[in-house]
GURODREN-362068 format. One record per residue: residue number from 0; residue in one letter; x, y, z of N, C-alpha, C in turn. Coordinates in steps of 0.1 Angstrom, whole numbers, plus 2048, in hexadecimal, padded with zeros to 3 digits. Each point is the difference from the previous one (the first is absolute). Layout:
# GURODREN-362068
ATOM   num   residuo    nX    nY    nZ   caX   caY   caZ    cX    cY    cZ
ATOM   NUM         A     X     Y     Z     X     Y     Z     X     Y     Z
...
***
This chain:
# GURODREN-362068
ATOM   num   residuo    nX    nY    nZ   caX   caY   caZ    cX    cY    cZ
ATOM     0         X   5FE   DF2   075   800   804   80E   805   7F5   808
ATOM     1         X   7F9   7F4   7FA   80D   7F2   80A   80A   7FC   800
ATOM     2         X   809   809   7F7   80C   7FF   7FC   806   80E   808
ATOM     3         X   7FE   807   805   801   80B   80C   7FC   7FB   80C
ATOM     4         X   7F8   7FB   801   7FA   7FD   811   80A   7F0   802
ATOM     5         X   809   7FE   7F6   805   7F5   803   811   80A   806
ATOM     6         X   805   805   7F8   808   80A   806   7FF   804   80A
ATOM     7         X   7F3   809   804   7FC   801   80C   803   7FB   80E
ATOM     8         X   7FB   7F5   7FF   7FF   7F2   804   810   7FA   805
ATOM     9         X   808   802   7F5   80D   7FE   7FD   802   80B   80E
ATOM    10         X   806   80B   7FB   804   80A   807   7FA   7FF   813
ATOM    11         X   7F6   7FC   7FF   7FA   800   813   804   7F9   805
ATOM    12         X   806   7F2   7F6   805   7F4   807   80D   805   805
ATOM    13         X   80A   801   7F3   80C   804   805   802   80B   80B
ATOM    14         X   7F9   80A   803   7FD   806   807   7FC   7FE   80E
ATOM    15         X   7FA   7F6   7FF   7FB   7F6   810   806   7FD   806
ATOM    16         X   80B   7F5   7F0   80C   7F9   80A   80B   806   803
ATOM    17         X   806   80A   7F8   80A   80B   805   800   805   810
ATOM    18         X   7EF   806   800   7FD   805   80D   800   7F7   809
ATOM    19         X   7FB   7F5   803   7FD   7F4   806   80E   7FE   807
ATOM    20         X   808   7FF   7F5   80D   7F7   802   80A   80B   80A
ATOM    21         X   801   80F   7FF   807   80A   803   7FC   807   80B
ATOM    22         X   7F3   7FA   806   7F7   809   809   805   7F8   80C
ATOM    23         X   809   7F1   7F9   804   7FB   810   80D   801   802
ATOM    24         X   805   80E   7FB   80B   803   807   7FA   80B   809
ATOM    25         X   7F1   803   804   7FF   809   80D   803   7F4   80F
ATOM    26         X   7FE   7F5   7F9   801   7F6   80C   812   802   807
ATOM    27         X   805   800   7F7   80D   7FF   801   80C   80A   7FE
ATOM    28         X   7F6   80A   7FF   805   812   807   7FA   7FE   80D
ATOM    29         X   7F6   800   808   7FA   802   80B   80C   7F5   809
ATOM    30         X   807   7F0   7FD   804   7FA   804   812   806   800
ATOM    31         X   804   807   7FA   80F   806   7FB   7FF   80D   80A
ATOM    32         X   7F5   807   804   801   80C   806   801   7FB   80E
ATOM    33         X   7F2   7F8   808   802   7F8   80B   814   7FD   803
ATOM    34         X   805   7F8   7F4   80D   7FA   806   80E   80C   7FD
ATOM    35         X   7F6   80A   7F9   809   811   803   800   805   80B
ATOM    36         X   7F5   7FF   807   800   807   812   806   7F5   804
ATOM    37         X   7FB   7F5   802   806   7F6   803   813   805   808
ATOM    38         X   800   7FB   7F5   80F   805   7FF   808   80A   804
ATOM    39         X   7FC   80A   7FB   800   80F   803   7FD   805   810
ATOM    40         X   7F7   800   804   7FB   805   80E   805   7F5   80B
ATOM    41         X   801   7EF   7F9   804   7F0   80C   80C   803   7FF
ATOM    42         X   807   803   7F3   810   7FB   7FF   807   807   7FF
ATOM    43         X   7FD   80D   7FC   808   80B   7FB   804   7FF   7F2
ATOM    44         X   7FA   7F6   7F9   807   7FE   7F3   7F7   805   7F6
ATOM    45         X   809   805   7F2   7F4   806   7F9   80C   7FB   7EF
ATOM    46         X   7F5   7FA   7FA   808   7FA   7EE   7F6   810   7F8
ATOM    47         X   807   809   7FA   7FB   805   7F6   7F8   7FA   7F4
ATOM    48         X   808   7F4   7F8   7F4   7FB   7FB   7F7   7FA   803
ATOM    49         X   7FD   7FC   809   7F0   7FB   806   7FA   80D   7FF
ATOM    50         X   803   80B   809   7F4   80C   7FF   803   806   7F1
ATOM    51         X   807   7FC   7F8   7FA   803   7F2   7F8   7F3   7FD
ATOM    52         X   805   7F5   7FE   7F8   7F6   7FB   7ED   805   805
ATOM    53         X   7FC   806   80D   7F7   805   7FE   7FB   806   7F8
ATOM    54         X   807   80E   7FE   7FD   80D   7F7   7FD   7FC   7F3
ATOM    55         X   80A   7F1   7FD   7FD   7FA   7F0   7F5   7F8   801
ATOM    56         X   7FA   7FC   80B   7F3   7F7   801   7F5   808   7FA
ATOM    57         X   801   80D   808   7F6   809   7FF   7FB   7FF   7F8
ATOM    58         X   808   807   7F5   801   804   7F3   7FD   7FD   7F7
ATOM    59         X   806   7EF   800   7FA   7F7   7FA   7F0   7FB   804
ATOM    60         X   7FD   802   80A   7F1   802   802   7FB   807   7F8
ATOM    61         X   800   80D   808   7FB   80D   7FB   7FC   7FE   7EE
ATOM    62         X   80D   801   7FA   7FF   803   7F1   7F8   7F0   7F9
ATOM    63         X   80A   7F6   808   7F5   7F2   7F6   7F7   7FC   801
ATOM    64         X   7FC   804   80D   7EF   7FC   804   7F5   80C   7FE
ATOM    65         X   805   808   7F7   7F7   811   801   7F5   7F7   7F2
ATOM    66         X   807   7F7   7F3   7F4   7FD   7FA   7F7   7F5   803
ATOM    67         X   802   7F7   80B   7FB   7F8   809   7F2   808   805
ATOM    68         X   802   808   807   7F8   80A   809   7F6   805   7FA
ATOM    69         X   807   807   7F1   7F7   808   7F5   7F6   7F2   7FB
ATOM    70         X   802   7F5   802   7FA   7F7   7F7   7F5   7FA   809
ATOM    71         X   802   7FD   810   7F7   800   807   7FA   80B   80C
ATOM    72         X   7FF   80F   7F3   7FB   804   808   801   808   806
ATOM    73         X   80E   801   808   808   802   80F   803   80E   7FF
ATOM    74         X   7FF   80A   7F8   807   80F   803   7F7   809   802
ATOM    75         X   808   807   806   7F7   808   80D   7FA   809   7EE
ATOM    76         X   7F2   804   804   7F9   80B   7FA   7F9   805   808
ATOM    77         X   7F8   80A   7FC   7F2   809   803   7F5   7FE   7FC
ATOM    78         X   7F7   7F2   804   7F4   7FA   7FF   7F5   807   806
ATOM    79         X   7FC   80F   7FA   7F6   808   806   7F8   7FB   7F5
ATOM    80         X   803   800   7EF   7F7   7FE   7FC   802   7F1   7F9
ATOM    81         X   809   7FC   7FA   804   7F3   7FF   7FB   7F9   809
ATOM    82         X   803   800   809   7F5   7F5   807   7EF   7FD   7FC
ATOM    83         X   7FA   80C   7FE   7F9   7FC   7FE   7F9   7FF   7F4
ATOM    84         X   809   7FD   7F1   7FB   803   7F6   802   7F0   7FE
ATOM    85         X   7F8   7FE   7F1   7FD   7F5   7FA   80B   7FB   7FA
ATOM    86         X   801   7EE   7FE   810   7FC   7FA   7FF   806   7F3
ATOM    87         X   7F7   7FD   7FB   801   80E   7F2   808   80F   7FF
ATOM    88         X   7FB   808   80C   806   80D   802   80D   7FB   805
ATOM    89         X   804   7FA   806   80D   7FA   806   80A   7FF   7F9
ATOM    90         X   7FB   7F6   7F8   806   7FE   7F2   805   80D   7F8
ATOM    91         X   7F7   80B   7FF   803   80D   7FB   80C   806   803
ATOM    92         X   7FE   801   809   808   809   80F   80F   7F8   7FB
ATOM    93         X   803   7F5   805   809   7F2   800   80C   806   7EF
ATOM    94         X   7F3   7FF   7F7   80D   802   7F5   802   810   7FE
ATOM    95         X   7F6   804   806   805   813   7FE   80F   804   807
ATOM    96         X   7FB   7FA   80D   80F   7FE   80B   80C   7FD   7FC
ATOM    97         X   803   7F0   7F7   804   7FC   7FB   809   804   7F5
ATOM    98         X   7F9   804   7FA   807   808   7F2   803   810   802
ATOM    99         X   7F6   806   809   805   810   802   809   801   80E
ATOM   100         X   800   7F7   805   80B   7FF   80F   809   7F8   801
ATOM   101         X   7FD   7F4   801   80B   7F4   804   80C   7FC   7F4
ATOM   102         X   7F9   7FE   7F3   80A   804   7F6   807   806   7FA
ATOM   103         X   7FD   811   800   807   808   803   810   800   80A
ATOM   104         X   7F5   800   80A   80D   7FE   80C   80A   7F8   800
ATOM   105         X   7FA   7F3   7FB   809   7F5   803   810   800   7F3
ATOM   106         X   7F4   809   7F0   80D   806   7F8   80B   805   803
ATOM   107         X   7FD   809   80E   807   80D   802   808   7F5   809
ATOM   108         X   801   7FB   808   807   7F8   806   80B   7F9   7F9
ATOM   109         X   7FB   7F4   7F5   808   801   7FA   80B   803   7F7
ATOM   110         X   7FA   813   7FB   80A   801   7F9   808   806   80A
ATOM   111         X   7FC   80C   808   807   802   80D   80C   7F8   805
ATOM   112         X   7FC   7F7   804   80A   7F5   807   808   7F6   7F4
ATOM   113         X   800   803   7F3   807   7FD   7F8   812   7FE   802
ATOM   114         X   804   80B   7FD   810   803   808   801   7FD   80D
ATOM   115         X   7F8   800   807   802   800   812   802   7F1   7FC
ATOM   116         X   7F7   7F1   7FD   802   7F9   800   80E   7F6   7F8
ATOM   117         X   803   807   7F7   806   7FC   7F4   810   807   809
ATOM   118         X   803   806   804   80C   808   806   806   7F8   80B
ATOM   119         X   7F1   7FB   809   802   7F8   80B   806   7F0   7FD
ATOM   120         X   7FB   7FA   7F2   803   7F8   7FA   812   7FF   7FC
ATOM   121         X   7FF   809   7FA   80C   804   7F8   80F   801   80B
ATOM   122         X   7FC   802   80D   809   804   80C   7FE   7F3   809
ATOM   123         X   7F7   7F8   7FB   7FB   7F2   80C   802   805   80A
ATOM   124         X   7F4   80B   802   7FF   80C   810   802   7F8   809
ATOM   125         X   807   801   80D   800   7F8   80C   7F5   80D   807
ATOM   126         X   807   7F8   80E   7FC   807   80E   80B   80E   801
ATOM   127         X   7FD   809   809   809   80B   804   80A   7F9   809
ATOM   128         X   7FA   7F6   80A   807   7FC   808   80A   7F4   7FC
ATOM   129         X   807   7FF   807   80F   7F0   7FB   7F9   7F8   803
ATOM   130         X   7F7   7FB   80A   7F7   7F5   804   7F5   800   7FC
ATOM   131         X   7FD   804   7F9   7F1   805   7F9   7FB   7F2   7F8
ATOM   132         X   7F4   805   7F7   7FE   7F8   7F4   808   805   7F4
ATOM   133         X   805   7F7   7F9   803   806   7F4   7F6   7FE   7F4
ATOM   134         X   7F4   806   801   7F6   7FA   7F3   7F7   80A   801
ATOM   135         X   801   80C   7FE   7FB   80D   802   7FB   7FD   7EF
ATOM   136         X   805   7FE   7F8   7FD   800   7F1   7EF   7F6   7FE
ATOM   137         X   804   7F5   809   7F5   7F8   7FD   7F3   80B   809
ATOM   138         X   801   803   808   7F8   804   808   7F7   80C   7FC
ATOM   139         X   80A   808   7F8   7FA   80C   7F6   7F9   7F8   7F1
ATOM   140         X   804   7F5   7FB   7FB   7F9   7F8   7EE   800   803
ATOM   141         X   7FD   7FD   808   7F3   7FC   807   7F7   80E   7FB
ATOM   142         X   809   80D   800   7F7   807   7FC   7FB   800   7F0
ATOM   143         X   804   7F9   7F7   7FF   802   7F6   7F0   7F1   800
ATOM   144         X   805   7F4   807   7F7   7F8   7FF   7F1   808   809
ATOM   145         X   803   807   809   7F3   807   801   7FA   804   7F7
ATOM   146         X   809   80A   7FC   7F8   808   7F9   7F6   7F4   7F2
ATOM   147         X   809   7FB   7FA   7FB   7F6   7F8   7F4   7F5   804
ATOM   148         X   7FD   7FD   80C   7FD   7FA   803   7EF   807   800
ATOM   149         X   800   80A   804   7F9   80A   803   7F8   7FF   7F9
ATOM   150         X   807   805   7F1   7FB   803   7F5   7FB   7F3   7FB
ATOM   151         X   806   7F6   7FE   7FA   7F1   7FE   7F4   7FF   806
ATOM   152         X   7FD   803   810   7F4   800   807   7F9   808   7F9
ATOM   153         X   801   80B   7FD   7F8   809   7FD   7F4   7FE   7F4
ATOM   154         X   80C   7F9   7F8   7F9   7F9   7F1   7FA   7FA   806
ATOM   155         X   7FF   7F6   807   7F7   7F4   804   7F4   802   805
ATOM   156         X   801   80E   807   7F4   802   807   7FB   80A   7F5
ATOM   157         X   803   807   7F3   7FA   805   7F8   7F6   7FA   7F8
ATOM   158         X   809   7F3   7F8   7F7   7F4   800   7F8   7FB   802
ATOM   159         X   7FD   7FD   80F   7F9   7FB   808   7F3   80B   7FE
ATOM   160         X   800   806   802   7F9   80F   801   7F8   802   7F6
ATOM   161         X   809   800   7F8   7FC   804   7F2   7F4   7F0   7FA
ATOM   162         X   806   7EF   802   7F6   7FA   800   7F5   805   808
ATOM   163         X   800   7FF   80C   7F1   804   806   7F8   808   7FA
ATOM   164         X   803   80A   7F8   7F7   810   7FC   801   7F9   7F2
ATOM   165         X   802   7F7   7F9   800   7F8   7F1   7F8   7F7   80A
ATOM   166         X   7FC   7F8   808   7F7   7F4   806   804   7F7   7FA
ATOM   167         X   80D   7FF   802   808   7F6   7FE   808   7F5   80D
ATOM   168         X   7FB   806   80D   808   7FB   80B   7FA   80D   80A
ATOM   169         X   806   7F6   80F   7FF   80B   808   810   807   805
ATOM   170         X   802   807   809   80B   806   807   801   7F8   80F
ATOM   171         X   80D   7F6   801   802   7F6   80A   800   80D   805
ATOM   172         X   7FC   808   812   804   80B   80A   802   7F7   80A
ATOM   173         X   80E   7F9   800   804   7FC   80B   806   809   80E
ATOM   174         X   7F5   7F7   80B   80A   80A   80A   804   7F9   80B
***
């Protein structure tokens, strides 16, 4: 089991720092959109890739910080009864979810987006626009590290879970 809860362990970390590190591009979308009106509404001027360089901020939010969030905690649920059940039942709940929802899904993702990604690669997708970004490939890429990432989380918090109900450890519920 310490040879799993070290994996574990492993997996939250990299997970932390990924998120950590990627969560401060909200600082510098919120600062890129400001110097889009800016510009736009003061000067009349408008660069297409800046208002993409947002849409790729997003994105890269969205998809690399989604196992960040899962790890402390952060995704919206329905705590009618979860809230008030025991880290034991929690733990239940946690790997049922896990294995009958989140892994599932996160399969279907990537075999789904298999070709979509691999095509965009294959074409080093730009932008539609001449001034655009040309890195549409990388940006579809991100779906595949979601998904994976997901699933990495997922393990971790099975583990986790699964020590507590063996009384081998508890469940970090960071929030």
């Amino acid at each position: 089991m310490e040879i799993l809860l070290t994996i574990a362990k492993g997996i939250d970390k990299i997970n932390d720092l990924v998120g950590r590190w990627v969560s401060s591009l909200t600082v510098i979308m919120v600062l890129v959109t400001v110097i889009i009106v800016v510009l736009r509404y003061g000067f009349s001027i408008g660069f297409i890739w800046m208002q993409e360089s947002v849409r790729f901020m997003h994105g890269f939010v969205f998809l690399l910080c989604a196992a960040y969030t899962f790890l402390h905690n952060g995704h919206v649920r329905v705590d009618i009864f979860y809230a008030n059940m025991s880290d034991r039942g929690k733990a239940r709940v946690d790997i049922i979810g896990t294995v009958l929802f989140l892994t599932p899904v996160c399969l279907a993702i990537l075999i789904y987006s298999y070709d979509y990604v691999l095509n965009s690669w294959r074409d080093t997708e730009g932008s539609l626009e001449e001034r655009g970004l040309h890195a549409v490939y990388l940006l579809k890429t991100c779906i595949w590290i979601f998904a994976i990432s997901m699933i990495a989380q997922g393990l971790s918090r099975i583990i986790h879970c699964t020590a507590l109900l063996l009384n081998h450890g508890s469940v970090d519920r960071k929030k």
